[in-house]
N, C-alpha and C positions, 0 to 999 in steps of 0.2 A: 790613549793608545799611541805607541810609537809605529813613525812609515815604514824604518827599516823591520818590523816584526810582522808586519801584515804583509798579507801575496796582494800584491795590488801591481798588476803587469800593463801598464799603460803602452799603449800603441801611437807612435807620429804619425799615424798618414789612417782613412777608414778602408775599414776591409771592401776591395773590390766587390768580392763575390759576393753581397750580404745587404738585400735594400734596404731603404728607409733608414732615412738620417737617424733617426730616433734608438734604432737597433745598432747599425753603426757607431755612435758614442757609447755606449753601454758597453761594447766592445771594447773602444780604444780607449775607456776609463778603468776597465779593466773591474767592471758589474759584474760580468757575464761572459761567458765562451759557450760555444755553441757546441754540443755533441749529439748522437746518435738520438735520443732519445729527447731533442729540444734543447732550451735554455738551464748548464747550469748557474746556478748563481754562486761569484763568488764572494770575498768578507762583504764591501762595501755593498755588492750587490742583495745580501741575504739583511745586513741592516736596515737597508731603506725597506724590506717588505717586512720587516721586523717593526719598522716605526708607524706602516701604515696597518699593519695587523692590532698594535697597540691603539689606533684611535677608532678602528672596528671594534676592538673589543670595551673599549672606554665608552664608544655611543650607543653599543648596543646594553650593557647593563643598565646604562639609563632611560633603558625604554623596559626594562624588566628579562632580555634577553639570557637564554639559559645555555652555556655552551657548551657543548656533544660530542662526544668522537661516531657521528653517525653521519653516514653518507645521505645527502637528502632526498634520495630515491627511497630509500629506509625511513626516513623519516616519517611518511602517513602509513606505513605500516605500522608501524610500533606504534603510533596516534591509534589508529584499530584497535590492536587488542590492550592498548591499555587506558584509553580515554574513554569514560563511560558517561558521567555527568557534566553538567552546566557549570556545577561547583570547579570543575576542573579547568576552566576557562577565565579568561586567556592564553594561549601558550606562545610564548614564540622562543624557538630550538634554531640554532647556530650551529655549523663547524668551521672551522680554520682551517683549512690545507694550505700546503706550502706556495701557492702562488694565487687562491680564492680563497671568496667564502662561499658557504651556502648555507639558505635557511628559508623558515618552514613559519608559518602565524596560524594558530587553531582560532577563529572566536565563536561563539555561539552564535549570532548572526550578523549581519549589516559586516560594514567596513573599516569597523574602527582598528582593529589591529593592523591591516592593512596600510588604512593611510598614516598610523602610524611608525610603519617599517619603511614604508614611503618614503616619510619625513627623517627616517635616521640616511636611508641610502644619501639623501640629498645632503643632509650634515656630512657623511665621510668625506663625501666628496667635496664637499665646499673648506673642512679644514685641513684635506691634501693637496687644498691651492688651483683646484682644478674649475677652468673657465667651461661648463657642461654644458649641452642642449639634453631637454628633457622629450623624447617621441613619443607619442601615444600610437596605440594599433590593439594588438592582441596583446593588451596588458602597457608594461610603458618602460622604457630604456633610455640610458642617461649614457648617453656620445659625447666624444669629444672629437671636431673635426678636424681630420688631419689626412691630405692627400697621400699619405702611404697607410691609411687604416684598411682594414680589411672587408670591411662592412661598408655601406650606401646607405644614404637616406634623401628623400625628396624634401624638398623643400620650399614654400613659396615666397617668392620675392615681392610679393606684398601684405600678407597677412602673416607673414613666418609661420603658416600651418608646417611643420615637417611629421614624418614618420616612415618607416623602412619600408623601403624599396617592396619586398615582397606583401606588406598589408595597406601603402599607400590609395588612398581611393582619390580618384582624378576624374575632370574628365576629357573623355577622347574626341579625337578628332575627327571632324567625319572625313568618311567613307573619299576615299582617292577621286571614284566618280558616283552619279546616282543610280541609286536602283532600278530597273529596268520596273516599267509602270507596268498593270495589266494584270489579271487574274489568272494564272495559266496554275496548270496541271504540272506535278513531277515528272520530267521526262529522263530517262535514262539514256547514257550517251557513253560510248566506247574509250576510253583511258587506258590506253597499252601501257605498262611501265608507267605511269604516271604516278606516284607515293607522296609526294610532299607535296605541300601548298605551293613551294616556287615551280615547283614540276608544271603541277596545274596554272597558275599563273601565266608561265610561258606558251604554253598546248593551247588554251582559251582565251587568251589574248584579253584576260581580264586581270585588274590588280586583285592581288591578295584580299584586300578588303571588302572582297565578292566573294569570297568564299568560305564555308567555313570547315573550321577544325573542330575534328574530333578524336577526344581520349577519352580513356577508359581507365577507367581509376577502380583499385580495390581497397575500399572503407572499413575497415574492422569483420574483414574476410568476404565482404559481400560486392559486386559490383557494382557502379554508376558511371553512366557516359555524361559526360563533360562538354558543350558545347560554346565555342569561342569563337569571336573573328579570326581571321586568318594571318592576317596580321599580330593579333594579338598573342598571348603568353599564359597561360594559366599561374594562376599566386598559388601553390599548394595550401600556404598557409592561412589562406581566406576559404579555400575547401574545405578544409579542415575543422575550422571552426566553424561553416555552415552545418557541418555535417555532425558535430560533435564527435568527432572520430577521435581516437584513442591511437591508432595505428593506418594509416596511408601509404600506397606505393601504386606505381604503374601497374596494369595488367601485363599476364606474362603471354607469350604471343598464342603458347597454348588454352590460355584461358579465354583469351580474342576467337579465336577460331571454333570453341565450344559456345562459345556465346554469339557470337555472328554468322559464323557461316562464312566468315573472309576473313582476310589477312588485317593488319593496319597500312595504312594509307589507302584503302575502299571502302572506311565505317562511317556510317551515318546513321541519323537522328529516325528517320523515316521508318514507319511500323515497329519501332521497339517498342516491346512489351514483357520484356522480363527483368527490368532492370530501371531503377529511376532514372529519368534523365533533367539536365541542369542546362541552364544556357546562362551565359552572361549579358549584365542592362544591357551592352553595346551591342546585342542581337535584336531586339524590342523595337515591335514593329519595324524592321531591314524585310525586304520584298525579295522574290527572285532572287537566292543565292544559288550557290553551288554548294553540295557535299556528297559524301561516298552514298554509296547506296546499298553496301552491305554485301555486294558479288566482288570478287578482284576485276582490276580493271577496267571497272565499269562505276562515272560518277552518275548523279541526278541535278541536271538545271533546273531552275524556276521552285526551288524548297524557299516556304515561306512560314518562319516562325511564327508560330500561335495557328496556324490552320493546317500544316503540313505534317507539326506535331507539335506538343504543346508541354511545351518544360516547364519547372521552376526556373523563375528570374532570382537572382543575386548577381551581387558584385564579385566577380571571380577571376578578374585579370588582373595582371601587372600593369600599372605605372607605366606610360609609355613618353619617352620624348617627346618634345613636342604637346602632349596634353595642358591642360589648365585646372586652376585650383576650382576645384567643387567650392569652397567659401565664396570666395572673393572673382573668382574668374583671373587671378593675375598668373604669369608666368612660372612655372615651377624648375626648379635646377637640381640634379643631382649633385650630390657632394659624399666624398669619400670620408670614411671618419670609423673611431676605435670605441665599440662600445664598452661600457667601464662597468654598468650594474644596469641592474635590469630587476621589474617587480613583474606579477603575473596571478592573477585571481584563477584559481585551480576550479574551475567546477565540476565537472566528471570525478567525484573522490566517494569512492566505497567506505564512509565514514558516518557511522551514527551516535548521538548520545542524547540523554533523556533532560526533555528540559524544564523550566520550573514545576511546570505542569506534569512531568511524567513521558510525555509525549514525547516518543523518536525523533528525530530532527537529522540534520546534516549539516555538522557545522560550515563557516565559510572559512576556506584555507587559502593564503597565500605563499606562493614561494619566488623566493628572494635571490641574489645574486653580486655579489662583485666581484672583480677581478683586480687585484692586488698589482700582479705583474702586466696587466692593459694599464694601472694608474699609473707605475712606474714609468713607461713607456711615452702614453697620451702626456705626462708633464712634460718629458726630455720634447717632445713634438715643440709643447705650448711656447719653452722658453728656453733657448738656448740664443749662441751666437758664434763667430766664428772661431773661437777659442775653447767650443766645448757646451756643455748642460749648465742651466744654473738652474738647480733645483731648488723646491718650496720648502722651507727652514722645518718646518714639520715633516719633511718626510727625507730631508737628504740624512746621508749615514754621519756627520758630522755636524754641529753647529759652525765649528773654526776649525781653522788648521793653523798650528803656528809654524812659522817658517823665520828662523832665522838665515840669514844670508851667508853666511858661514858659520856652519855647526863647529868647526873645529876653534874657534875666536872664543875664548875662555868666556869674555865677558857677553859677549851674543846667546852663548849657552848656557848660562847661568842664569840671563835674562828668561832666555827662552823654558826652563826648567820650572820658574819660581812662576812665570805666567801661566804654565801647564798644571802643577799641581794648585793654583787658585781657581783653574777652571773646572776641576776634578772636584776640588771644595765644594762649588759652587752649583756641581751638578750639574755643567755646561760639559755636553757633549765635545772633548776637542782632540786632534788629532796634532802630534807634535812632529816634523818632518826634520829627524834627525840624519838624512845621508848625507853621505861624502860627494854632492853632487853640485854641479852649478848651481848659480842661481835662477839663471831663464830656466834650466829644465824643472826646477819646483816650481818657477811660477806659473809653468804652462803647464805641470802638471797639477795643481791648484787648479788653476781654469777648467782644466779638461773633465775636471771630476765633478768640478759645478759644487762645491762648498760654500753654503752662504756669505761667509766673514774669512780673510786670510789676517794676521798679524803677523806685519814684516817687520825682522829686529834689524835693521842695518847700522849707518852712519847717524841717525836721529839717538842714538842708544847713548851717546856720549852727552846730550842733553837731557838722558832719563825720559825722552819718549820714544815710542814704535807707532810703526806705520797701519793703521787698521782700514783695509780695503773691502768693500761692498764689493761680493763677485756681481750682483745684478745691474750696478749702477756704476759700478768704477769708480765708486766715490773713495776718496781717501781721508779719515780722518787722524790727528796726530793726541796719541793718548800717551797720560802717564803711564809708564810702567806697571803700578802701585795698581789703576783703575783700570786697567786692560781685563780682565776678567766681569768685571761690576758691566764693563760696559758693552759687550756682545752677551751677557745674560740679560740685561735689560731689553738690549734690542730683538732678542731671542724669542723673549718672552712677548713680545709686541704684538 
């Protein structure tokens, strides 16, 4: 393809208003423009998810993968009514959208389709050049760290346990000061306006981590109180999968008030009986705390879990600062980072089929995820410099770009012509930058687009060679004419 025929609207300087480097070059290489409704993508930018769609769909037929035009919320329905037998297994169902994919694994049981969908996520990603962390939690997700990602993950800086932020298990640290020793009775105490924990904090002249917190969570339309340190944070997403919940949210304040008898910030643990209640490890065995007592404005001192009332124990906080690795005991660090795919064992699935025996069963299903326009993105993070992206030769929109140093020089364009259609022969993706423009401005515009190979036809042309530069390494080497095509296919193909 010729430069002058493609919209490729390159930008000198990054857009103020627009963070992360990574979003920024995509801009001023002229991927992508930003509109109303998100990223569109434009030529270069729709090739490169063009070239990693092609090795999504290259890995996934070699795993037996079937591709759909079904949304995969769709996708275990129609597994329903039309998956009946054992014979019908294996399945694993794909779609392609314009910036993901998604998909779907039926097996009859155990994990094999699984970890085999597993093992493709990890191939895309490993032949789109991308340096991943793999998380485990509620299922397992494959990050790349990058200080303007949008997502966290915890991490240990001696075991490298990581996993996200919201299903991280740690542990805490104790309590600010000790538990008040001694066996006492709940006593109720007057809280005017007092609703938060830092409220109370300040009023009681106790840290936070004397008190505790309580919400009220509605599970698949039913209610459960939630009990936390005060300090601490509820993980929904460790809720949720205690609970096997389908559907989760806050109670609404009307629900609070039919159910308690009070407002929120006056609920507590103490005589409830219509409703399960939960507490988190970091309450287990704590003495004499504080919490509401179910009147407004009125808490209760001296509540002490397992005698005062007695919850189910789980792990139901967030990951706090400051904590230590459950493994190892070593330091943990949050880090910012772009998750790129994600696997996820579905158990809750209204799905049955008969197995060799006859016998109903429920097969085990997985569903699947990557995100096409997070690769794009997470690589411009991994590799650039201060001239722009240098993208992974598999996934940039070009192999080469040929530039001659003046397109108008008969013999530079001739050169540059008979190099371009051996490229096109040869099946090497290459871009011919035929404008009427400087030279610095193509070679920074080369730079800026991140092309893996440039071919400069300059003053070397009168010896019958051109200049072949490594965007990644700035290497230059000096080729014939004749083998200038042989030799960025070779190294293409590498």
């Amino acid at each position: 393809m010729r430069w002058s025929k493609l919209f490729i609207p390159t930008l000198r300087e990054n857009p103020a208003d627009v963070e992360g480097i990574a979003r920024q070059l995509l801009l001023r290489a002229g991927f992508v423009r930003l509109g109303s409704g998100g990223s569109s993508f434009l030529a270069l930018g729709w090739r490169s998810l063009g070239k990693i769609a092609a090795i999504v769909r290259d890995e996934m037929q070699a795993i037996g993968g079937q591709e759909m035009l079904i949304a995969e919320p769709d996708m275990a329905s129609i597994a329903r009514g039309e998956l009946r037998s054992y014979k019908q297994l294996p399945q694993v169902w794909y779609q392609l959208r314009a910036e993901s994919m998604e998909a779907c694994s039926f097996d009859l049981s155990g994990d094999e389709s699984y970890v085999r969908v597993v093992e493709w996520v990890k191939a895309v990603l490993q032949r789109c050049g991308l340096d991943y962390v793999t998380v485990d939690g509620a299922g397992r997700s494959f990050v790349v760290l990058s200080a303007s990602g949008e997502d966290e993950i915890v991490r240990c800086q001696g075991c490298q346990y990581a996993a996200k932020v919201q299903t991280a298990v740690s542990r805490a640290t104790a309590p600010a000061i000790p538990d008040i020793e001694g066996d006492y009775a709940p006593e109720e105490f007057h809280t005017p306006g007092q609703k938060t924990i830092a409220d109370l904090s300040v009023f009681t002249r106790l840290p936070e981590s004397a008190q505790m917190k309580s919400l009220v969570m509605v599970a698949d339309g039913g209610g459960v109180l939630v009990m936390v340190r005060g300090d601490h944070q509820l993980a929904e997403a460790k809720l949720r999968a205690v609970l096997g919940a389908s559907e989760l949210r806050p109670a609404k304040p009307e629900e609070i008030r039919e159910w308690f008898g009070a407002d929120a910030g006056s609920l507590g643990p103490v005589g409830v009986k219509n409703m399960r209640v939960l507490a988190d490890e970091a309450l287990r065995s704590r003495r004499n705390m504080i919490s509401g007592s179910n009147r407004n404005d009125y808490h209760l001192r001296h509540v002490t879990p397992g005698e005062d009332f007695h919850p189910d124990y789980y792990d139901l906080r967030q990951a706090a600062r400051g904590d230590l690795c459950v493994r190892c005991g070593g330091e943990l660090e949050w880090i910012r980072c772009i998750e790129v795919g994600h696997a996820t064992k579905r158990d809750k699935v209204d799905l049955h089929i008969s197995n060799e025996s006859g016998i109903e069963v429920t097969p085990a299903v997985g569903s699947y995820g990557i995100g096409m326009e997070q690769i794009l993105r997470a690589s411009v993070e991994l590799s650039l410099d201060k001239d722009g992206m240098i993208l992974p030769a598999a996934i940039s929109p070009f192999d080469v770009v040929v530039t001659p140093v003046f397109y108008g020089d008969e013999k530079q364009r001739q050169a540059a012509e008979e190099i371009y259609h051996a490229c096109v022969e040869m099946h090497v993706d290459v871009l011919l930058d035929d404008r009427d423009e400087r030279p610095g401005v193509k070679f920074k515009d080369a730079d800026l687009v991140g092309i893996p190979y440039r071919i400069t036809i300059g003053k070397k042309l009168a010896q019958g060679l051109v200049e072949v530069v490594e965007r990644r390494t700035h290497q230059a080497s000096d080729v014939p004419v004749a083998d200038c095509a042989a030799f960025i296919r070779d190294r293409s193909a590498a």
